[in-house]
TORVEXKE-228943 format. One record per atom (N, C-alpha, C): x, y, z. Coordinates in steps of 0.1 Angstrom, whole numbers, plus 5000, padded with zeros to 4 digits. Example, Ala and Ser with C-alpha at 12.3 -4.5 7.8 and 13.67 -1.06 7.14 Angstrom:
<rs>
513249435078/512349555078/513249675078/512849785071/513749895071/512950005079/
</rs>
This chain:
<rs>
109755662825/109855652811/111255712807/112155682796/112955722792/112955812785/113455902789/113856032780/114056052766/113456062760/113356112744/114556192740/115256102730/116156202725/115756332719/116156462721/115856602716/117156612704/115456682695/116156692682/117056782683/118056782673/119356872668/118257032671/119257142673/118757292671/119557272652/118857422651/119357442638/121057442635/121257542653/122457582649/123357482650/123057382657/124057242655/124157182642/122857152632/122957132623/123957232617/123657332615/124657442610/126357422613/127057382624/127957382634/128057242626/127657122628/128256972622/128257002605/127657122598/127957072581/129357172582/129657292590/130757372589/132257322595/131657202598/132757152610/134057112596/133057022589/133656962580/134757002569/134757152573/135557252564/136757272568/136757232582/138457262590/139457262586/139857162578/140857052572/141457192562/140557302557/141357392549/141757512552/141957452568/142457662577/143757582582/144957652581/145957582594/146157592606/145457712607/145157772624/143957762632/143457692640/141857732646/141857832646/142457952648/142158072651/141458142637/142058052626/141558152612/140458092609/139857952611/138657872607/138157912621/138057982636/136858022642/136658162637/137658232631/137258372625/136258322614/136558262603/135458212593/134258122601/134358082611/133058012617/132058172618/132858282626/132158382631/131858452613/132658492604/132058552593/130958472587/130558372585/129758242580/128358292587/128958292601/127358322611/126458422607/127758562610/127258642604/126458692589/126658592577/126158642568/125158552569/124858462578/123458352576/122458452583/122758502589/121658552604/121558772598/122858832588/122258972593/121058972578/120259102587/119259172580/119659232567/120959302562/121259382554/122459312544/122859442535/123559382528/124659482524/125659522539/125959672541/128059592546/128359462539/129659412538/130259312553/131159402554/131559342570/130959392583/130759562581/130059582590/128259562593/127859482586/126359422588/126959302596/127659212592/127959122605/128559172617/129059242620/129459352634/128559342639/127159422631/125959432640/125459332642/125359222633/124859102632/124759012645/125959042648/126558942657/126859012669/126059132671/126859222679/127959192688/128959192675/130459232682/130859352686/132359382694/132759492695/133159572681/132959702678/133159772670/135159722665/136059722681/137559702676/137859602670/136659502672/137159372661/136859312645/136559482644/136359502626/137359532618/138159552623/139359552615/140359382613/139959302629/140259182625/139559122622/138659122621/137459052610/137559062593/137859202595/138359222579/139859142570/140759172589/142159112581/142158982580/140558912582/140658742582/140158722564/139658792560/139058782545/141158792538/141958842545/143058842536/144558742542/144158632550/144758532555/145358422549/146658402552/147258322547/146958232548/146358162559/146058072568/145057942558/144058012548/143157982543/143157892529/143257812527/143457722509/142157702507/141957832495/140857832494/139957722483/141557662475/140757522468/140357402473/141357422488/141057302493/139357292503/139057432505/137757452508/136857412497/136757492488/135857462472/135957252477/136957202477/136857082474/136057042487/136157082496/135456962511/134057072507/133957182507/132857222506/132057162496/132457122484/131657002474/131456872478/132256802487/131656712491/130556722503/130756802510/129656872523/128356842513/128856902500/127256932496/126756802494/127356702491/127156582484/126556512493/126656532512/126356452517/125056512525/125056692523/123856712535/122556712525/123156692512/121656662504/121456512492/120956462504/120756292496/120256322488/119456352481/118256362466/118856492456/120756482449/120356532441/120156552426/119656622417/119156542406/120356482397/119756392393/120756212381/119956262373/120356212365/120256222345/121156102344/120556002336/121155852338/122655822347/121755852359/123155782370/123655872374/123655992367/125156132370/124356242376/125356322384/125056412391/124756542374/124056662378/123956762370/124656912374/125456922370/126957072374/126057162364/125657302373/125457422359/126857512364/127357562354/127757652354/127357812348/127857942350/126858062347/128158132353/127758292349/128558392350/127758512353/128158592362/127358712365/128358822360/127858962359/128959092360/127859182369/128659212380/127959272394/128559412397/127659472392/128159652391/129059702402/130159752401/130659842418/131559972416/131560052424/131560152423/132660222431/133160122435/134760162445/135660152436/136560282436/137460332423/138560242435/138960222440/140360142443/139959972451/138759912448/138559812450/139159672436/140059642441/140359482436/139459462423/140359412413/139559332400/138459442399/137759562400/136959662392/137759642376/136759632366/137459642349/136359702344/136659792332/135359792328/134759632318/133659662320/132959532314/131759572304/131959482295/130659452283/129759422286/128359392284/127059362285/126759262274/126359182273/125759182258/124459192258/123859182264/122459232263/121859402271/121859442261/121659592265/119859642264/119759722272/118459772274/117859872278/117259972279/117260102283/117460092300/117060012309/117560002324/119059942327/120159842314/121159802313/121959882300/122959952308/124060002297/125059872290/125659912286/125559842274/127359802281/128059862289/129459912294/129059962312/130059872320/129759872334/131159872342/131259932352/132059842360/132059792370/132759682372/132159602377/132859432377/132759352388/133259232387/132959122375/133659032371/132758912362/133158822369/132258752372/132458622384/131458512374/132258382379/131958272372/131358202385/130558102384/130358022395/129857852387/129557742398/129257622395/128757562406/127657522405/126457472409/126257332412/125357262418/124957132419/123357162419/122857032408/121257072410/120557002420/119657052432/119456902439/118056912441/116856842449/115556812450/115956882460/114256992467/114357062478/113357132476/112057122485/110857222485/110557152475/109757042470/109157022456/109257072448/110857092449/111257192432/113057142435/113557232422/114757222422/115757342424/116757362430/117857392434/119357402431/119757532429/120957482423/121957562434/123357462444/123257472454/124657562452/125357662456/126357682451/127857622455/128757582443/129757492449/131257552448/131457682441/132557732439/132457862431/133057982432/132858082424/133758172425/134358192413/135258302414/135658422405/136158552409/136158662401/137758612386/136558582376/137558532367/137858672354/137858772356/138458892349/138959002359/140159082354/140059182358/141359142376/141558992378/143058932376/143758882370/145058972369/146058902359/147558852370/147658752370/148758672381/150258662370/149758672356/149958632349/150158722332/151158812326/150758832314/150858752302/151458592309/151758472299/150058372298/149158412311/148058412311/147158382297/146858262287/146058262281/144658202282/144558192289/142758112295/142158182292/141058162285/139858222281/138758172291/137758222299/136658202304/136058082306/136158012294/135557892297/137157782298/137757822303/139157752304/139257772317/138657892322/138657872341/137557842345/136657862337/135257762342/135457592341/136557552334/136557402331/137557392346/138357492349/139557482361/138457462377/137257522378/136457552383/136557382391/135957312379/135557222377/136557092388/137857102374/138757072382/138957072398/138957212407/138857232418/138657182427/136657162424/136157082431/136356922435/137256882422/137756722421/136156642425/135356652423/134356582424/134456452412/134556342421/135056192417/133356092415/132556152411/131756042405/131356112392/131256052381/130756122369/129556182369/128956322362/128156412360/128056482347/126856512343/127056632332/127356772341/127756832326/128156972330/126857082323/126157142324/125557252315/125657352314/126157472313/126657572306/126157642292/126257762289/125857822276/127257872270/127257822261/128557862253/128257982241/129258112239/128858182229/129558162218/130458102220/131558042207/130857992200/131257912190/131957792180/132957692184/133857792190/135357732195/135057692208/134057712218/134057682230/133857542232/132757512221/132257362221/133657242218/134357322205/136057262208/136357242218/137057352225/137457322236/136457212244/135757182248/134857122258/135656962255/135256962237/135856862233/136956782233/138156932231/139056872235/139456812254/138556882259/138656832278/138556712278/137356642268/136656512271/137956422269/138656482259/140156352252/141256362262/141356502264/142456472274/142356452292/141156392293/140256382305/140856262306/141456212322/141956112328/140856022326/139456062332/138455942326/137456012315/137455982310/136455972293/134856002297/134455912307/133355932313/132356052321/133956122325/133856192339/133356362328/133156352314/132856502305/132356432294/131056462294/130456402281/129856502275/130656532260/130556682254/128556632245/127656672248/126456642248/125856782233/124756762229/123856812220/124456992217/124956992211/125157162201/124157202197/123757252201/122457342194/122257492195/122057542185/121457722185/120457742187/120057792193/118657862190/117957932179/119258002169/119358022155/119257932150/119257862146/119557702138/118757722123/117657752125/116957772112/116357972110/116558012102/116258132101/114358122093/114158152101/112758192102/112458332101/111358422088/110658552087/110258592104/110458682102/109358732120/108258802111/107558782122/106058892115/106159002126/105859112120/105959232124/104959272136/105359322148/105159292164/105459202174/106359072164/106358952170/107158982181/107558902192/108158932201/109558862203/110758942199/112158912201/112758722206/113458722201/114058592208/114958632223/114958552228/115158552242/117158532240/117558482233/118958452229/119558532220/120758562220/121658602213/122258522201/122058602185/122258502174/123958422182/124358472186/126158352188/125658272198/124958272206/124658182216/124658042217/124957982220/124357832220/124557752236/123357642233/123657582249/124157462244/124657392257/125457252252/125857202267/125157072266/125457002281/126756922281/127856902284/128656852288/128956762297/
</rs>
């Protein structure tokens, strides 16, 4: 009888979606150093930086310092990764979710506390939502990210497609981009060529402008569709006394794009 073909191992699967990423190292030597950091953060137990992958992988202890000096490589275009890395996603997940025809982009922003006085981009940072376990004032990174939503486990998923520390670098003191001006650059990045909404929470007034103005000066008209303004405030309604807080901030508003 003929031999049955044997399924893929995982790590092959793993090995053909990372393959695809080559195209944005100019050296094999700097895309097998990111093959080896990639491994490492799929496989260690902890969450203790470069040295959890050391052990991860048990490497030699001497090649932590060149492990390290691969996170600061010239070698690396890291937009041109964001971009193959958005199409990877596009292809290793057939089913992801349409809203008439279009793909669904969230975008969101985290601020992730740290505590190293000579670590890169530390600022201090605002909160707006404050609470007796959240100060109100942190330091700490603000990172933006952008998503794809897809079907997976009989639920939904939002896969990550690009993310980056958008305060606290200045390249620039002629620099006027406001947050959702590098969240729209984000966008750009990825160059993802089939039309999509975008969803995001805007705290502006002026944010929803801006969105607006992207859609006009958008090569295709199609490719940003500035969608539903709405507050959560919208009508002022009495509370009754006990009631339980709104989940939103009076400036807040969501708005699909």
């Amino acid at each position: 009888m003929p031999d049955r073909e044997q399924p893929q191992s995982l790590w092959a699967i793993w090995w053909n979606a990372i393959l695809v990423l080559r195209p944005a190292f100019s050296r094999l030597r700097t895309f097998m150093w990111f093959v080896t950091a990639v491994a490492g953060l799929t496989v260690r137990l902890e969450l203790l930086g470069v040295t959890s992958i050391v052990r991860a992988l048990n490497l030699r202890p001497r090649l932590y310092t060149k492990l390290l000096a691969h996170f600061h490589s010239s070698g690396i275009k890291l937009d041109r990764l964001s971009a193959l890395w958005a199409q990877a996603v596009l292809q290793l997940f057939p089913s992801p979710v349409r809203v008439n025809g279009r793909l669904v982009l969230v975008g969101d922003g985290i601020k992730a506390p740290k505590r190293g006085k000579k670590m890169p981009a530390v600022k201090l940072l605002h909160q707006q939502s404050e609470s007796n376990t959240k100060p109100e004032y942190i330091m700490g990174h603000s990172m933006q990210a952008v998503g794809l939503l897809v079907h997976a486990a009989k639920s939904v998923f939002s896969v990550p497609l690009a993310v980056r520390i958008h305060e606290g670098l200045v390249w620039s003191n002629r620099d006027k981009r406001t947050l959702l001006d590098k969240m729209l650059g984000l966008l750009d990045i990825l160059a993802i060529k089939v039309p999509f909404y975008f969803v995001c929470l805007l705290r502006h007034r002026q944010d929803g402008a801006r969105l607006a103005q992207a859609r006009q000066s958008s090569g295709d008209p199609g490719q940003i569709q500035c969608g539903g303004l709405r507050s959560r405030h919208a009508e002022e309604r009495p509370k009754e006394k006990g009631a339980p807080q709104d989940l939103w901030p009076e400036k807040e508003a969501q708005i699909i794009a």
